[in-house]
C-alpha positions as CSV (number, residue, x, y, z in Angstrom):
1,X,11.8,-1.0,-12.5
2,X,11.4,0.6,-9.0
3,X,8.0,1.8,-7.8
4,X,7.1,5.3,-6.6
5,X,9.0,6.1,-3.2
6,X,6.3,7.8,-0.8
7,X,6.7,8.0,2.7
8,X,3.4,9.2,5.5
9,X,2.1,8.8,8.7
10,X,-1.4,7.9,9.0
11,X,-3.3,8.8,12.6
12,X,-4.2,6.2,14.7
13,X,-8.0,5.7,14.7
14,X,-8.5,7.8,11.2
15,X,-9.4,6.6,8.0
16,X,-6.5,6.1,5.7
17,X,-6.9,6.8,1.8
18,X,-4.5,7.3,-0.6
19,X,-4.3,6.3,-4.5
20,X,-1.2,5.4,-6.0
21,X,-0.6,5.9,-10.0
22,X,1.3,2.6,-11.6
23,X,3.8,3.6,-14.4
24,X,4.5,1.4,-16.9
25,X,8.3,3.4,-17.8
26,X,11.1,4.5,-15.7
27,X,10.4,8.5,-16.1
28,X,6.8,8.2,-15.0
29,X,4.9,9.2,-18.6
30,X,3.2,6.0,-19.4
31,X,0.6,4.7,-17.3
32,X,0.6,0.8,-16.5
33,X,-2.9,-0.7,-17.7
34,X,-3.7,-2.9,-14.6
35,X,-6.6,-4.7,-16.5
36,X,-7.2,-7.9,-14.7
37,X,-4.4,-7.6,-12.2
38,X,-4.6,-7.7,-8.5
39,X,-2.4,-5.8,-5.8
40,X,-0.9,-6.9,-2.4
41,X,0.8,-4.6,0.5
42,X,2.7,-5.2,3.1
43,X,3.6,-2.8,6.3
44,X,6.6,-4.5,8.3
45,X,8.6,-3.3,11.2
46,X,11.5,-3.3,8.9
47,X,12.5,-5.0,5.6
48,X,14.0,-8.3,6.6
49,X,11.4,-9.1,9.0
50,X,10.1,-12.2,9.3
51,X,6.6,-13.7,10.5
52,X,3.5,-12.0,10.3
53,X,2.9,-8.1,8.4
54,X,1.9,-5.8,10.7
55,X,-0.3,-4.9,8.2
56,X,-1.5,-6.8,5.1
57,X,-3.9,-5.6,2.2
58,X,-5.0,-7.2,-0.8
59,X,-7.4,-6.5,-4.0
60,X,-7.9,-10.0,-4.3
61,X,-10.1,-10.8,-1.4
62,X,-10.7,-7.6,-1.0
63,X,-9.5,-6.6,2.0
64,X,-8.1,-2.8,1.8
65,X,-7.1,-2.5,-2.1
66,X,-9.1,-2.0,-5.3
67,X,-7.2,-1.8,-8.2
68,X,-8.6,0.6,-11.4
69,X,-7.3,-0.9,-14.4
70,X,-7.5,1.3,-17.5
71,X,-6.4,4.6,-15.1
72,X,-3.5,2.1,-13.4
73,X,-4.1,3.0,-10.2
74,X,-4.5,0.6,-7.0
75,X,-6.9,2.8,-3.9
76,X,-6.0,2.2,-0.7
77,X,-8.5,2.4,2.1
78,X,-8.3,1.2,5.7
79,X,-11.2,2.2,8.5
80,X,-10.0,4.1,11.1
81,X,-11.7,1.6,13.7
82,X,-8.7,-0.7,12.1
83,X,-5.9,2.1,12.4
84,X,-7.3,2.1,15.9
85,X,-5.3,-0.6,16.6
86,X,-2.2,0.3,15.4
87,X,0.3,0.0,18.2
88,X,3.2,0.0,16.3
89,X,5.2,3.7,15.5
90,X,7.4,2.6,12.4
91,X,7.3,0.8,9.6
92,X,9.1,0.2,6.2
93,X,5.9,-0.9,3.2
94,X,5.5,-1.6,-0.3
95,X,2.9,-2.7,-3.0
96,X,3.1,-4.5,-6.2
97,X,0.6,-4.9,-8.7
98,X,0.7,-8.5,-10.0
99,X,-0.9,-10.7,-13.1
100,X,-0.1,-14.4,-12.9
101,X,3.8,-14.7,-12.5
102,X,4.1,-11.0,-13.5
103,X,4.9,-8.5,-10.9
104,X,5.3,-5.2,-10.7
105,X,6.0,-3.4,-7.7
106,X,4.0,-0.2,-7.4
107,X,5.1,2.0,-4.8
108,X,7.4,1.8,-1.4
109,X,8.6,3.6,1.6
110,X,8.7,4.4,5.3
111,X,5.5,4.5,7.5
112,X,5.1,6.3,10.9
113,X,1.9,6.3,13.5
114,X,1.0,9.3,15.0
115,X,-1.1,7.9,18.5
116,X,-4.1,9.5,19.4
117,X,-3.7,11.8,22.2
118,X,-7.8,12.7,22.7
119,X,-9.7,9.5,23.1
């Protein structure tokens, strides 16, 4: 099953926080218990690239993600003195939520940058 599609532009040098709600059924009416999972994104210049994420967060260090398991939701936060160095414009991400060889992928979509303009 196919995460939530959500597309958004953060602003360079702003904090970044969003929540995303993990369903455990296709029409979105059971939420996922994420007890004990952990949660991994990934921001790339498009799908099929290859070498290093232009952005990578996980629950698990912590690093970005915390993961609420009885609401099934995964925060994301990112500092804006990290979205400060965003040079990129575009970007394709997604997110799963994931418990030993179980995954599940959360959410997905297409990224933008809007550069600072007063610095």
């Amino acid at each position: 099953m196919a995460g939530t599609r959500y597309d958004f532009t953060l602003k360079q040098g702003s904090d970044l926080d969003f929540t995303v709600q993990v369903w455990a059924d296709a029409a979105h009416t059971v939420v996922q218990d994420l007890t004990g999972w952990d949660a991994r994104m990934m921001v790339r210049a498009t799908r099929d690239s290859t070498g290093s994420p232009l952005v990578s967060l996980t629950s698990n260090p912590a690093a970005g993600l915390t993961v609420n398991g009885p609401a099934g939701q995964i925060i994301v936060h990112i500092a804006g003195s990290v979205t400060t160095g965003y040079i990129w414009l575009n970007g394709q991400w997604d997110m799963e939520a994931y418990s030993g060889s179980l995954v599940k992928e959360a959410a997905y979509g297409n990224v933008s940058v809007r550069t600072e303009v007063t610095r």
